[in-house]
CHARMM internal coordinates of N, CA and C (Angstrom, degrees):
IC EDIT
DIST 1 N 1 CA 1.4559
DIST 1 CA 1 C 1.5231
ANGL 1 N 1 CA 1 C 110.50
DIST 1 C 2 N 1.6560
ANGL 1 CA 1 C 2 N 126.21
DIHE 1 N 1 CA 1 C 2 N -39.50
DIST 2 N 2 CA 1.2135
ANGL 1 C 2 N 2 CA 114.34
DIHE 1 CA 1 C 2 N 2 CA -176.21
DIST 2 CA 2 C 1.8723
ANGL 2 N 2 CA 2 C 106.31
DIHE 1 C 2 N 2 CA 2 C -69.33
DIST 2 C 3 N 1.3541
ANGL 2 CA 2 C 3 N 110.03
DIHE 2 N 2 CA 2 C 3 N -32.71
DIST 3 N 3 CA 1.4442
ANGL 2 C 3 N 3 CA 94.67
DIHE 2 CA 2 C 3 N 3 CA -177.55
DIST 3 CA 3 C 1.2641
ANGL 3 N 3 CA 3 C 130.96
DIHE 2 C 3 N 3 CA 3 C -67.43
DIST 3 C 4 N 1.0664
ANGL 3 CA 3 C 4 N 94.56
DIHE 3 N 3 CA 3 C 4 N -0.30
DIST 4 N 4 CA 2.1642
ANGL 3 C 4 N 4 CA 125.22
DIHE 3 CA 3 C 4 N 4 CA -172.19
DIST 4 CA 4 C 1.1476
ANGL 4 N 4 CA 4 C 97.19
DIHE 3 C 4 N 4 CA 4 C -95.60
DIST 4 C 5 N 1.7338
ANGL 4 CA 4 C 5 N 132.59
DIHE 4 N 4 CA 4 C 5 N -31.51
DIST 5 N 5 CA 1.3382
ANGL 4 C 5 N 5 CA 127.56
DIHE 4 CA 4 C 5 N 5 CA -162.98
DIST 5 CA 5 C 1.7043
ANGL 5 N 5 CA 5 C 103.86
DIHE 4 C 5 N 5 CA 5 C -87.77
DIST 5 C 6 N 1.7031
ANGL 5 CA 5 C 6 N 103.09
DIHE 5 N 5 CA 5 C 6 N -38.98
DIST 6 N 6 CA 1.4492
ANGL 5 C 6 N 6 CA 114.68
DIHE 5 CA 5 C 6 N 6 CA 172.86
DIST 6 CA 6 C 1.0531
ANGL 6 N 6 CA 6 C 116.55
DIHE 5 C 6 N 6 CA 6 C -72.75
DIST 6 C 7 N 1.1066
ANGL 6 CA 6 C 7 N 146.61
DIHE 6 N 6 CA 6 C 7 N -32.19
DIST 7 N 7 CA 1.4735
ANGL 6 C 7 N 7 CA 134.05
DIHE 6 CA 6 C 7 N 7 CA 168.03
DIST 7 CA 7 C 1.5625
ANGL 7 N 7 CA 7 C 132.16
DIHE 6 C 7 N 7 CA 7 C -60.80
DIST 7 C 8 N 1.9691
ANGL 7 CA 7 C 8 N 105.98
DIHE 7 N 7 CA 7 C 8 N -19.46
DIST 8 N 8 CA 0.8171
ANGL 7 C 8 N 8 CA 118.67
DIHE 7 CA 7 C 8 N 8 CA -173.34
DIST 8 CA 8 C 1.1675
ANGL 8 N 8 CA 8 C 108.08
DIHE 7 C 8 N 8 CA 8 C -96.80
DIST 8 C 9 N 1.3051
ANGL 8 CA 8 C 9 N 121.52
DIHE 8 N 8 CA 8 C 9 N -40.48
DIST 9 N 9 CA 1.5664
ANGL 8 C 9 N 9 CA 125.93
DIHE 8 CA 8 C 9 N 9 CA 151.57
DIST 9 CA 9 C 1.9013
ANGL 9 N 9 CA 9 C 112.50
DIHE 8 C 9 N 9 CA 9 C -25.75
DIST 9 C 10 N 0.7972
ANGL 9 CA 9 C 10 N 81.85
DIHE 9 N 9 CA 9 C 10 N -90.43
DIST 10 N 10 CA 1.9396
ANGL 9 C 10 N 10 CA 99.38
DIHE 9 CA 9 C 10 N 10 CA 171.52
DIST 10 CA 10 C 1.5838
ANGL 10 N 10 CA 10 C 99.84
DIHE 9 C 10 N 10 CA 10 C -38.44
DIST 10 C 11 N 0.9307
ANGL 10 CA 10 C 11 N 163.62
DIHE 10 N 10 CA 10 C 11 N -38.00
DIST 11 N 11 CA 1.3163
ANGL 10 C 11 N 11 CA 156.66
DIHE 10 CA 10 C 11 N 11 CA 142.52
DIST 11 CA 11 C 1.6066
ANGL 11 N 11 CA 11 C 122.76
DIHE 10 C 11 N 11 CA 11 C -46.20
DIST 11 C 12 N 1.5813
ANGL 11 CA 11 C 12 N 101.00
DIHE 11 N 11 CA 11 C 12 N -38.21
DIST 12 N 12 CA 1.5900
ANGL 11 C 12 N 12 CA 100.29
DIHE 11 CA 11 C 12 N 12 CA 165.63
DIST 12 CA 12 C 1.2608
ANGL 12 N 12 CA 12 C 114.59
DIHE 11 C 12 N 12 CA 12 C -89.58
DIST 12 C 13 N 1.3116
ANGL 12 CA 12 C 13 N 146.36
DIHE 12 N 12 CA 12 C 13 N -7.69
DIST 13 N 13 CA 1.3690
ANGL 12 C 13 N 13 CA 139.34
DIHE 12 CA 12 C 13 N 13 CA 161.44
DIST 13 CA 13 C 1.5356
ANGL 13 N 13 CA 13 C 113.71
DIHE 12 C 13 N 13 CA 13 C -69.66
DIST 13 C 14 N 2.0713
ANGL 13 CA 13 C 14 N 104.61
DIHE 13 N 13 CA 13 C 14 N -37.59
DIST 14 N 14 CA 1.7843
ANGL 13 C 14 N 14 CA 95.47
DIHE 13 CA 13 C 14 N 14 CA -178.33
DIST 14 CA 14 C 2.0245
ANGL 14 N 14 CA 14 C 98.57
DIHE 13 C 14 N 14 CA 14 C -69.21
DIST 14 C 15 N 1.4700
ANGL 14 CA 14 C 15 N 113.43
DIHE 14 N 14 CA 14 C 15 N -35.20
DIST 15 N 15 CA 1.5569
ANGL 14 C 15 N 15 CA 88.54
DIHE 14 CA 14 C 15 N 15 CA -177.21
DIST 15 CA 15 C 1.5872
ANGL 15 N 15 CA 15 C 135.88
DIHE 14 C 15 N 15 CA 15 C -56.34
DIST 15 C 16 N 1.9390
ANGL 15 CA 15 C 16 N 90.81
DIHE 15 N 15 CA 15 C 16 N -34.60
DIST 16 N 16 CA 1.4573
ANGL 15 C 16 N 16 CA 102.25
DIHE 15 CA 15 C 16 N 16 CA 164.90
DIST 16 CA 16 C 1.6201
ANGL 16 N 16 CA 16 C 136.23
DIHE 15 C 16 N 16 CA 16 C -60.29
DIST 16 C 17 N 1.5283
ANGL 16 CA 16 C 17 N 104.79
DIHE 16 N 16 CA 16 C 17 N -41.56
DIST 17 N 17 CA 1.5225
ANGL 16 C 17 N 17 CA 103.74
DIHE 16 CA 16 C 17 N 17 CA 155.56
DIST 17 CA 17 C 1.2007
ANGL 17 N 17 CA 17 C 112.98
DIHE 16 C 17 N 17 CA 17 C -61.49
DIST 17 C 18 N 1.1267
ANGL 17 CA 17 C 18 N 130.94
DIHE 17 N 17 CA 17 C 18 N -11.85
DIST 18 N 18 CA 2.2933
ANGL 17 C 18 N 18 CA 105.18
DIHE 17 CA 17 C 18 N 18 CA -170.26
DIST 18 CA 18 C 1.6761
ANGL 18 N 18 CA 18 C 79.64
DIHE 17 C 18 N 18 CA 18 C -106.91
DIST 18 C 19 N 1.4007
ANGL 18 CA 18 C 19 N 146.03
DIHE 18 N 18 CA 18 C 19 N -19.38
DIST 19 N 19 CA 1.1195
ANGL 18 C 19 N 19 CA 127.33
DIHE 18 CA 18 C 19 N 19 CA -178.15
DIST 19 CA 19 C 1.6767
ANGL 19 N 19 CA 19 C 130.81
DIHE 18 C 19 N 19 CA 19 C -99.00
DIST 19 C 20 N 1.9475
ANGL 19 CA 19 C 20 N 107.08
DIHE 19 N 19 CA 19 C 20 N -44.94
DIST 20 N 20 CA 1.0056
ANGL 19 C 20 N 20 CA 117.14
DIHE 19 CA 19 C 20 N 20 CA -174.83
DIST 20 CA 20 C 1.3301
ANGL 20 N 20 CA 20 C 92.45
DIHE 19 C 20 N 20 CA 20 C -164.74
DIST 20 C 21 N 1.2417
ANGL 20 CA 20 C 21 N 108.48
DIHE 20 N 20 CA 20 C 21 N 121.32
DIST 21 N 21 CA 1.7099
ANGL 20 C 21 N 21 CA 116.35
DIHE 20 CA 20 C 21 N 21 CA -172.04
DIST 21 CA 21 C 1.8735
ANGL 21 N 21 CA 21 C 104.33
DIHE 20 C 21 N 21 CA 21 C -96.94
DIST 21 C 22 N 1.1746
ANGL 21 CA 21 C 22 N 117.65
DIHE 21 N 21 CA 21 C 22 N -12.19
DIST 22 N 22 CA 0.9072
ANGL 21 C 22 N 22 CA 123.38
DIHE 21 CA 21 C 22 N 22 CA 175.51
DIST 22 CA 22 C 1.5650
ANGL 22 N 22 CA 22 C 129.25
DIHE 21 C 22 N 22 CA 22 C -76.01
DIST 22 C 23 N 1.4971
ANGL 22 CA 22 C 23 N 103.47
DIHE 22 N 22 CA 22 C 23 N -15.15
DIST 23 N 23 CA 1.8093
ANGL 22 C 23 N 23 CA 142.98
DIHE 22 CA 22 C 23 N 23 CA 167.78
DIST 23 CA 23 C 1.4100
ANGL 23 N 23 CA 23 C 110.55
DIHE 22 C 23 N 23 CA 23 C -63.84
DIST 23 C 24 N 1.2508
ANGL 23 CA 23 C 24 N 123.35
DIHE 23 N 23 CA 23 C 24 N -32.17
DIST 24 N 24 CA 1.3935
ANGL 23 C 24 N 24 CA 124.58
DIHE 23 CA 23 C 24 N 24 CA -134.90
DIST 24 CA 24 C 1.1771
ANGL 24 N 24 CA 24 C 96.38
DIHE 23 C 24 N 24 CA 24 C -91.10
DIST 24 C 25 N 0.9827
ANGL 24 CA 24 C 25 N 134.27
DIHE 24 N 24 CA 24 C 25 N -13.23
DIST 25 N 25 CA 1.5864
ANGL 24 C 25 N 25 CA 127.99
DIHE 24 CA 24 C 25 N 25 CA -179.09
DIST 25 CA 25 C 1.6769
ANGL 25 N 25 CA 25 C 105.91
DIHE 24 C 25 N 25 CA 25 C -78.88
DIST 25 C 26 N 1.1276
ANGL 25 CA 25 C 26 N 95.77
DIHE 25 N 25 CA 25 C 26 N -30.25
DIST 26 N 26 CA 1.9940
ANGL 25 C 26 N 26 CA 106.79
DIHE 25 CA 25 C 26 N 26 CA 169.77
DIST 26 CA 26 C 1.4603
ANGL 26 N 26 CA 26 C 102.01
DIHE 25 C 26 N 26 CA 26 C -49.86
DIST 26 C 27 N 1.1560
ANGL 26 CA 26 C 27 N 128.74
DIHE 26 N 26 CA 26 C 27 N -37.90
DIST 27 N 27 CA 1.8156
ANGL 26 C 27 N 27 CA 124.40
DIHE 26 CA 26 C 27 N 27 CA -170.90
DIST 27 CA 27 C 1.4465
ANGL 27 N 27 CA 27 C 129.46
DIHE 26 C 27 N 27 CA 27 C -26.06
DIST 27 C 28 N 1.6427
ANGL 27 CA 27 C 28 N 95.37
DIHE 27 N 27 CA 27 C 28 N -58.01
DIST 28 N 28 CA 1.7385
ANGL 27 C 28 N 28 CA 117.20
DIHE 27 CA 27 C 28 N 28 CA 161.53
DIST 28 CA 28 C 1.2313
ANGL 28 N 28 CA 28 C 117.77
DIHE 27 C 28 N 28 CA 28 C -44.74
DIST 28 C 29 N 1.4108
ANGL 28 CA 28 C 29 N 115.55
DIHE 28 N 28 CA 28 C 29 N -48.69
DIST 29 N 29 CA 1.2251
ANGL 28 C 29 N 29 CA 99.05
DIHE 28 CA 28 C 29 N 29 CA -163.14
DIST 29 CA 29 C 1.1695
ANGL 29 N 29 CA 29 C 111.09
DIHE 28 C 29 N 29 CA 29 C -101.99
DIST 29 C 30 N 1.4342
ANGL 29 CA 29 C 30 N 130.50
DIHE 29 N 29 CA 29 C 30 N -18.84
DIST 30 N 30 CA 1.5353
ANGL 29 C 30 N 30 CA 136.60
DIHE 29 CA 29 C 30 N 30 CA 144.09
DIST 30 CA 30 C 1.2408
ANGL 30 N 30 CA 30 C 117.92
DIHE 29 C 30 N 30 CA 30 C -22.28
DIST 30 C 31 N 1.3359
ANGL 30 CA 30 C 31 N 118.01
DIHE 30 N 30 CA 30 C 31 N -64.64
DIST 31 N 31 CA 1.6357
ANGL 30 C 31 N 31 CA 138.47
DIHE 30 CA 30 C 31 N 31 CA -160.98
DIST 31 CA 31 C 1.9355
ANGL 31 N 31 CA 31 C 89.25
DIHE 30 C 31 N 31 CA 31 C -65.21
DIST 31 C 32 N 1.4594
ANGL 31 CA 31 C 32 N 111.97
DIHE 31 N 31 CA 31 C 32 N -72.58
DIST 32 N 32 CA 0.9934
ANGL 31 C 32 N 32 CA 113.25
DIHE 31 CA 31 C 32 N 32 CA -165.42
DIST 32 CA 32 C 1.7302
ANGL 32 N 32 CA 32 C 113.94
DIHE 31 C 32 N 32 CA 32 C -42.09
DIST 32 C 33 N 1.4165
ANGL 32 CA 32 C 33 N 120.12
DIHE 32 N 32 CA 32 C 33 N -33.05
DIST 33 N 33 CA 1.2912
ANGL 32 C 33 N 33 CA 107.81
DIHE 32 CA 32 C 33 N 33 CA -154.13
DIST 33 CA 33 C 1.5644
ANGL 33 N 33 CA 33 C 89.91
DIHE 32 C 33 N 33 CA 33 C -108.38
DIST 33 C 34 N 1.2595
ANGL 33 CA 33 C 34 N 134.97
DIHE 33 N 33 CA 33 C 34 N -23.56
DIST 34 N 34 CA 1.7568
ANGL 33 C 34 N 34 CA 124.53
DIHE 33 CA 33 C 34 N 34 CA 170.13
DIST 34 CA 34 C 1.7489
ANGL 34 N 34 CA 34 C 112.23
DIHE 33 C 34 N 34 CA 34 C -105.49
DIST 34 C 35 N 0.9291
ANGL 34 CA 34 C 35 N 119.28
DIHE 34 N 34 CA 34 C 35 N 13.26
DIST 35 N 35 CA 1.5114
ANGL 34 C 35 N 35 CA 120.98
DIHE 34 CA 34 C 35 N 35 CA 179.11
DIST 35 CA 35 C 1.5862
ANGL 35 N 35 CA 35 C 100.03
DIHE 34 C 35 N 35 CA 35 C -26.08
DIST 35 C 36 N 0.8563
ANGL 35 CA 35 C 36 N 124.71
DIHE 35 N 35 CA 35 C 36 N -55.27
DIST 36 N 36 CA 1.7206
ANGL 35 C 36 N 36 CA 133.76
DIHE 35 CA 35 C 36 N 36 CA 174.86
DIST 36 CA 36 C 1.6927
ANGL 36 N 36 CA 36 C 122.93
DIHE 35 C 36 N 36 CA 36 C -65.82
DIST 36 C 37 N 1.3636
ANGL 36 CA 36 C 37 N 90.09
DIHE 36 N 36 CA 36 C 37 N 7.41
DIST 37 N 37 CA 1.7305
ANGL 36 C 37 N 37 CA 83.12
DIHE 36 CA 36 C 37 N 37 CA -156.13
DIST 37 CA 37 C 1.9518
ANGL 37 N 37 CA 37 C 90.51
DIHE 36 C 37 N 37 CA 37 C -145.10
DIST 37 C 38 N 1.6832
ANGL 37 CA 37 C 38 N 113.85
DIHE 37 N 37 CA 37 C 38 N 40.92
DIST 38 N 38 CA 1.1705
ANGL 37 C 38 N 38 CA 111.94
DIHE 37 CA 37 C 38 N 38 CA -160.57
DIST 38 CA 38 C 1.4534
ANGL 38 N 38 CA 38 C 94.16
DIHE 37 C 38 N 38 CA 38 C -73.21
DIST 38 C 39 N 1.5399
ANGL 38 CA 38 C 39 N 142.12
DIHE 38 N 38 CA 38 C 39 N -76.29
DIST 39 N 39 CA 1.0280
ANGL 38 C 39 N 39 CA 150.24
DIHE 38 CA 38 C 39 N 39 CA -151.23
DIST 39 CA 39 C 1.4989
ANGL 39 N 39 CA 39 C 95.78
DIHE 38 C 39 N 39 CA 39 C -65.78
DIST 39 C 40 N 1.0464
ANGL 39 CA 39 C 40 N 153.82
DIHE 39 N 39 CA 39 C 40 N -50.73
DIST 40 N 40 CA 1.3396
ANGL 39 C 40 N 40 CA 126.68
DIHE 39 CA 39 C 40 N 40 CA 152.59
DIST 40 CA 40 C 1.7451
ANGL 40 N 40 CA 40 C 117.35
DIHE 39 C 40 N 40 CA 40 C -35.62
DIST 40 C 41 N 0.7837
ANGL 40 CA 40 C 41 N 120.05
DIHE 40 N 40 CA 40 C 41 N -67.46
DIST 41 N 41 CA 1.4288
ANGL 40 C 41 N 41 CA 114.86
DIHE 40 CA 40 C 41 N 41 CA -177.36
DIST 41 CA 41 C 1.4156
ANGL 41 N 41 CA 41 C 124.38
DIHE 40 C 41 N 41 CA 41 C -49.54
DIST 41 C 42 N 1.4809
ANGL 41 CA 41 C 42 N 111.40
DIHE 41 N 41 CA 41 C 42 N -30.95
DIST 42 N 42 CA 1.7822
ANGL 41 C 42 N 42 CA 122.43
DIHE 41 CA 41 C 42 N 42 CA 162.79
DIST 42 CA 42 C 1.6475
ANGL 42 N 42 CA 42 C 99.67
DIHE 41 C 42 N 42 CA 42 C -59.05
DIST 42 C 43 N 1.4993
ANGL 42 CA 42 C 43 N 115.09
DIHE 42 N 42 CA 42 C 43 N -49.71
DIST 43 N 43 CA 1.5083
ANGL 42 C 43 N 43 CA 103.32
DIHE 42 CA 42 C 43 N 43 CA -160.13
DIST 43 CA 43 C 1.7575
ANGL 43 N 43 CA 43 C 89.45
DIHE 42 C 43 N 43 CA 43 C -71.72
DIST 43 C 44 N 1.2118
ANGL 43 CA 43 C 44 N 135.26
DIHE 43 N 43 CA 43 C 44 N -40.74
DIST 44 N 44 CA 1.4090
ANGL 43 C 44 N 44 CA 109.24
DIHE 43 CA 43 C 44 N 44 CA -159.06
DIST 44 CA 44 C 1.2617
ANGL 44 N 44 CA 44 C 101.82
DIHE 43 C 44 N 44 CA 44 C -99.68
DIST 44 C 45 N 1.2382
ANGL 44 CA 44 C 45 N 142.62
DIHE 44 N 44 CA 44 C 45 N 42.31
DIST 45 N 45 CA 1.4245
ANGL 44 C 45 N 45 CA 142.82
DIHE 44 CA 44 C 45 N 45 CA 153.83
DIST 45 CA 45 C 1.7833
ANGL 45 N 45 CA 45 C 99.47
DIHE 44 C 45 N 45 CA 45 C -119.72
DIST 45 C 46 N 1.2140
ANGL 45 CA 45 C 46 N 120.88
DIHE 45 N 45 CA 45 C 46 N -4.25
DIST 46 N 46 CA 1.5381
ANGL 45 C 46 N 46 CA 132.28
DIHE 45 CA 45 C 46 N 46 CA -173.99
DIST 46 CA 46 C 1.6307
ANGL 46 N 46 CA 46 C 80.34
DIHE 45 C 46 N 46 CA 46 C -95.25
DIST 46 C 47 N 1.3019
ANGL 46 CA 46 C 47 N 123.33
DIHE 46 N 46 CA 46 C 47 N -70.35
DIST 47 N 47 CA 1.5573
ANGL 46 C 47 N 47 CA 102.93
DIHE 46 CA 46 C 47 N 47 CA -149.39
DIST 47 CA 47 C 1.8723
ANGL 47 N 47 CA 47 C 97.16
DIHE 46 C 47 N 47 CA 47 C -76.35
DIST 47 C 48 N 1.4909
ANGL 47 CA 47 C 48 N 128.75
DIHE 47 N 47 CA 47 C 48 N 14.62
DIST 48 N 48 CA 1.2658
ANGL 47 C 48 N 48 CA 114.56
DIHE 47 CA 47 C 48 N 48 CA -170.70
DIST 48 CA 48 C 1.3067
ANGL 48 N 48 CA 48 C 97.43
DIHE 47 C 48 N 48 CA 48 C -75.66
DIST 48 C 49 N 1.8560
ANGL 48 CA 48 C 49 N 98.12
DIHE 48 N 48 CA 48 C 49 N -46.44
DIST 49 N 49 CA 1.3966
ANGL 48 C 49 N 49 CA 110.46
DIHE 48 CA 48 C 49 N 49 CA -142.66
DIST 49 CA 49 C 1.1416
ANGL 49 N 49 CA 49 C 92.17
DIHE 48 C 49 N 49 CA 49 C -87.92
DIST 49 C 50 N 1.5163
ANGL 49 CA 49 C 50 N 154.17
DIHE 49 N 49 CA 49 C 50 N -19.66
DIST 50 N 50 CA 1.4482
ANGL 49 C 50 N 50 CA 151.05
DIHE 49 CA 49 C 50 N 50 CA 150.71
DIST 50 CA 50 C 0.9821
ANGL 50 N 50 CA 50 C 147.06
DIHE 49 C 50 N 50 CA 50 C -74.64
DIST 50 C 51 N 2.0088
ANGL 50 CA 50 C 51 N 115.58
DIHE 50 N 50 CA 50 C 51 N 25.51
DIST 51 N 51 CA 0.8366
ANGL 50 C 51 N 51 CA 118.21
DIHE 50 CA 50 C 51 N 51 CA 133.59
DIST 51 CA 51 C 1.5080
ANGL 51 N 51 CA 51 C 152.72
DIHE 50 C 51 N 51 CA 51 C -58.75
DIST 51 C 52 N 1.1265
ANGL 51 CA 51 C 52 N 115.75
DIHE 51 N 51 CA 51 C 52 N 176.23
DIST 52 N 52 CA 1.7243
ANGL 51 C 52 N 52 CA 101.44
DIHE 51 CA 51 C 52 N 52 CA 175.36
DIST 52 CA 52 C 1.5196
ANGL 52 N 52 CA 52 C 115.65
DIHE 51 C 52 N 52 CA 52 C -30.42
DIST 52 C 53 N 1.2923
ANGL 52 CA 52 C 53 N 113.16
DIHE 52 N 52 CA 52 C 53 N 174.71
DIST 53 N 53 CA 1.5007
ANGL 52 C 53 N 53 CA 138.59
DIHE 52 CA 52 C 53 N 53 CA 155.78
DIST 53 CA 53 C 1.5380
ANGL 53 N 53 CA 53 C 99.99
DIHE 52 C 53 N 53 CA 53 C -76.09
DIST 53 C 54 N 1.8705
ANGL 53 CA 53 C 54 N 98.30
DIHE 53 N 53 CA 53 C 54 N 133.02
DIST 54 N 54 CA 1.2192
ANGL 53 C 54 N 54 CA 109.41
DIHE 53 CA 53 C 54 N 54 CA 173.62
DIST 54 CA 54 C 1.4834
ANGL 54 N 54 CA 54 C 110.79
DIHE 53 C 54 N 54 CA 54 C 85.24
DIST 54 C 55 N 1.4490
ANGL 54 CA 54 C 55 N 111.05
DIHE 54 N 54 CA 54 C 55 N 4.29
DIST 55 N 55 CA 1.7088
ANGL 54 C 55 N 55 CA 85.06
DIHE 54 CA 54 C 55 N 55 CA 164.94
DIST 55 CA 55 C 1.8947
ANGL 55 N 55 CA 55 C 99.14
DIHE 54 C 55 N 55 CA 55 C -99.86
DIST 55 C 56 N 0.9310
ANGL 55 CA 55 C 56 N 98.92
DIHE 55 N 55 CA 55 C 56 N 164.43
DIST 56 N 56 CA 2.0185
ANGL 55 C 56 N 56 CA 104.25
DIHE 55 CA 55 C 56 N 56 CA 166.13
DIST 56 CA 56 C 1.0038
ANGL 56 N 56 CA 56 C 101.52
DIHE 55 C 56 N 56 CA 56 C -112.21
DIST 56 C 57 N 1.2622
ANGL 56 CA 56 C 57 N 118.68
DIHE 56 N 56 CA 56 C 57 N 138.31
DIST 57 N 57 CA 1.5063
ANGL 56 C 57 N 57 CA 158.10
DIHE 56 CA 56 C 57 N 57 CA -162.45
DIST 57 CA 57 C 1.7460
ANGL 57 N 57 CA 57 C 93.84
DIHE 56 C 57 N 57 CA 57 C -112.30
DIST 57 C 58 N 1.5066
ANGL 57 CA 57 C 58 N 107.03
DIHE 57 N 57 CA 57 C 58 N 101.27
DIST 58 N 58 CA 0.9418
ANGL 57 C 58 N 58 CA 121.18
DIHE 57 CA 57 C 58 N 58 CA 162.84
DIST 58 CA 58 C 1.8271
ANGL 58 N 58 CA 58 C 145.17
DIHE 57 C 58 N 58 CA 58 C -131.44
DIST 58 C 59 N 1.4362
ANGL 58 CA 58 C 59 N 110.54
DIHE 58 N 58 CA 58 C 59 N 146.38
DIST 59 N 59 CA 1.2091
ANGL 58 C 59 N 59 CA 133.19
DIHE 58 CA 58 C 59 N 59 CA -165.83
DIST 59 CA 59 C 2.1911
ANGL 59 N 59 CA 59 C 95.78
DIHE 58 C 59 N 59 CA 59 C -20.87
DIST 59 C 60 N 1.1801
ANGL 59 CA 59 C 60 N 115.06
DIHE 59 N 59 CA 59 C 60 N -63.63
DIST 60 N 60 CA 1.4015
ANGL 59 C 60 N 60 CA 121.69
DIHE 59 CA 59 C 60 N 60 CA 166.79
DIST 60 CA 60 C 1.5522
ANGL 60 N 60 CA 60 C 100.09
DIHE 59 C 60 N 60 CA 60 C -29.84
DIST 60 C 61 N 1.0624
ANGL 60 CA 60 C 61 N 123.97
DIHE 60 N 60 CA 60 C 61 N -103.39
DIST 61 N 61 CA 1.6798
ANGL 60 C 61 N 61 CA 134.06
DIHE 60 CA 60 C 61 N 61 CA 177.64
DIST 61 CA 61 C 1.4469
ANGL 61 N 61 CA 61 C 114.32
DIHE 60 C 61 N 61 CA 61 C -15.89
DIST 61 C 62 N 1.3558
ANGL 61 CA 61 C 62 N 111.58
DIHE 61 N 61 CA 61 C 62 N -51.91
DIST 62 N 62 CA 1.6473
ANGL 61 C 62 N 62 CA 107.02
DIHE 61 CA 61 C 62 N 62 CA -176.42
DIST 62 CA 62 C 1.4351
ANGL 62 N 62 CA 62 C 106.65
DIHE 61 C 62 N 62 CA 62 C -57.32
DIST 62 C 63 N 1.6113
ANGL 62 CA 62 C 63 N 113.52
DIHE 62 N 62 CA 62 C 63 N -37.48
DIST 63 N 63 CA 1.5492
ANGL 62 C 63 N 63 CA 118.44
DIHE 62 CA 62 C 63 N 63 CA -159.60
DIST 63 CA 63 C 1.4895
ANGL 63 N 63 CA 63 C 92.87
DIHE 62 C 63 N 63 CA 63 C -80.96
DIST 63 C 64 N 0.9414
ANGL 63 CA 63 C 64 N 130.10
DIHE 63 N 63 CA 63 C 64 N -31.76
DIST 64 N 64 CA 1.9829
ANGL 63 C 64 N 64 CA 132.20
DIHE 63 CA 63 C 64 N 64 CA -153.00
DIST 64 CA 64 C 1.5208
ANGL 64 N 64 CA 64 C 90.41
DIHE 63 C 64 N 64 CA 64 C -96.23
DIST 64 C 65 N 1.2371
ANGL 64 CA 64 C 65 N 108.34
DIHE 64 N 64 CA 64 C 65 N 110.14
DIST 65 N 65 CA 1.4905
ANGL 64 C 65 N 65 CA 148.58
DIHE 64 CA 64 C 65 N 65 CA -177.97
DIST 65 CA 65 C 1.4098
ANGL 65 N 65 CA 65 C 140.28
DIHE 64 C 65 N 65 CA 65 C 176.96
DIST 65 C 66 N 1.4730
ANGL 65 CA 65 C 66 N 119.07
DIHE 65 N 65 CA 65 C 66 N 140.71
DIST 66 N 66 CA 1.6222
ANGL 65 C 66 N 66 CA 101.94
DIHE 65 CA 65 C 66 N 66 CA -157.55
DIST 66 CA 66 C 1.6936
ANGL 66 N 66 CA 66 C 79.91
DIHE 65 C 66 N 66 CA 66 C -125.89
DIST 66 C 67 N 1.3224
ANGL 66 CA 66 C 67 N 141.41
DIHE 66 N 66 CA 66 C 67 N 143.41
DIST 67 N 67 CA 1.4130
ANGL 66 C 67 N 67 CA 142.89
DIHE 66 CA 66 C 67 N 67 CA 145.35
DIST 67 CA 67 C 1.4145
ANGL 67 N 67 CA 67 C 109.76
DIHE 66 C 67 N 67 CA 67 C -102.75
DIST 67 C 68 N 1.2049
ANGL 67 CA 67 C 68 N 117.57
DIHE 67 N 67 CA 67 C 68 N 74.76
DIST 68 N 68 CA 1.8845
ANGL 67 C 68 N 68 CA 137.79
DIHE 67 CA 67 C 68 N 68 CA -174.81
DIST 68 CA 68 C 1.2380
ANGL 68 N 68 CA 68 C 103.57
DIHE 67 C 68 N 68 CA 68 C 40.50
DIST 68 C 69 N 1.1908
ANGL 68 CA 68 C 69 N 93.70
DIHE 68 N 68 CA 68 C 69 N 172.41
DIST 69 N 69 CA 1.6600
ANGL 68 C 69 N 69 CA 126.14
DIHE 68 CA 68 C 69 N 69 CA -179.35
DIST 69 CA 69 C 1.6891
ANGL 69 N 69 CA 69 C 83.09
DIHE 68 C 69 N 69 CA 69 C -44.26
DIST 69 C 70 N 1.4188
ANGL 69 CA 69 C 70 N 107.66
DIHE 69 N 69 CA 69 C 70 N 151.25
DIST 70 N 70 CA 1.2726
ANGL 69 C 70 N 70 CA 134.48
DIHE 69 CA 69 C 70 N 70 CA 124.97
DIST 70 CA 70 C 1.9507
ANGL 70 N 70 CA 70 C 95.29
DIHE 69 C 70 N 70 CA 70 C 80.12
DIST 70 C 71 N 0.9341
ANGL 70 CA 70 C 71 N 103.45
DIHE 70 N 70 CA 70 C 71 N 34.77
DIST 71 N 71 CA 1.5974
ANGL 70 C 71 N 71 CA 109.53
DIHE 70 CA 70 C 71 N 71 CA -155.92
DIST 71 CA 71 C 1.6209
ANGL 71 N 71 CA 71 C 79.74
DIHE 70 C 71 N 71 CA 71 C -107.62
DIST 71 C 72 N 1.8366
ANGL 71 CA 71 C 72 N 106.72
DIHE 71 N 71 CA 71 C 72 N 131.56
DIST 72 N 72 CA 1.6147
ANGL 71 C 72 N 72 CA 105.22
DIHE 71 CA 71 C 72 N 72 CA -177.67
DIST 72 CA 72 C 1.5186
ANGL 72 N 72 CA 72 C 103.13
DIHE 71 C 72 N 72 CA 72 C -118.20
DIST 72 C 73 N 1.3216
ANGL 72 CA 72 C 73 N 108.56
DIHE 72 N 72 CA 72 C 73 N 136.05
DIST 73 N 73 CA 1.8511
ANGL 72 C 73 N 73 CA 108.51
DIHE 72 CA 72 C 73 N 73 CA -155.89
DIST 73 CA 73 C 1.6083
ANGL 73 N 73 CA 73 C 104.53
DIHE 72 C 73 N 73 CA 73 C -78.71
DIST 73 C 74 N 1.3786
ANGL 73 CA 73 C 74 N 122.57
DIHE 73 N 73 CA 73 C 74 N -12.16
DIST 74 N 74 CA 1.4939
ANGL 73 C 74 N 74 CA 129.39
DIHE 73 CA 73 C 74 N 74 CA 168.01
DIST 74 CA 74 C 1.8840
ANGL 74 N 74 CA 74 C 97.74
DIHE 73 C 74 N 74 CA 74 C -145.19
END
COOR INIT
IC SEED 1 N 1 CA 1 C
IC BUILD
């Protein structure tokens, strides 16, 4: 499980550099709490950051997400 947690980490820092480098410190704690729930978490940090121009992509938003009932984040 930790090598699952680091890889996913390291995958959320390369999205944060090509998107918002200012994010990237979020990685840790991203990784830690959806390690199980990566490809959901690509799609909803994909549709944050690809919305229009002019919205901010924020720390609130990344966290505000449900992957169904009963869904355990590790």
């Amino acid at each position: 499980m930790h090598q699952k947690k680091l890889e996913f980490e390291t995958k959320l820092k390369a999205f944060f550099d090509r998107h918002d480098p200012s994010k990237k410190d979020l990685a840790h704690r991203i990784a830690s709490q959806f390690v199980n729930h990566q490809d959901e978490v690509f799609e909803h940090l994909s549709d944050l950051f690809h919305k229009k121009e002019g919205i901010e992509v924020t720390e609130t938003a990344i966290f505000s997400t449900s992957f169904g009932s009963g869904a355990e984040p590790f």
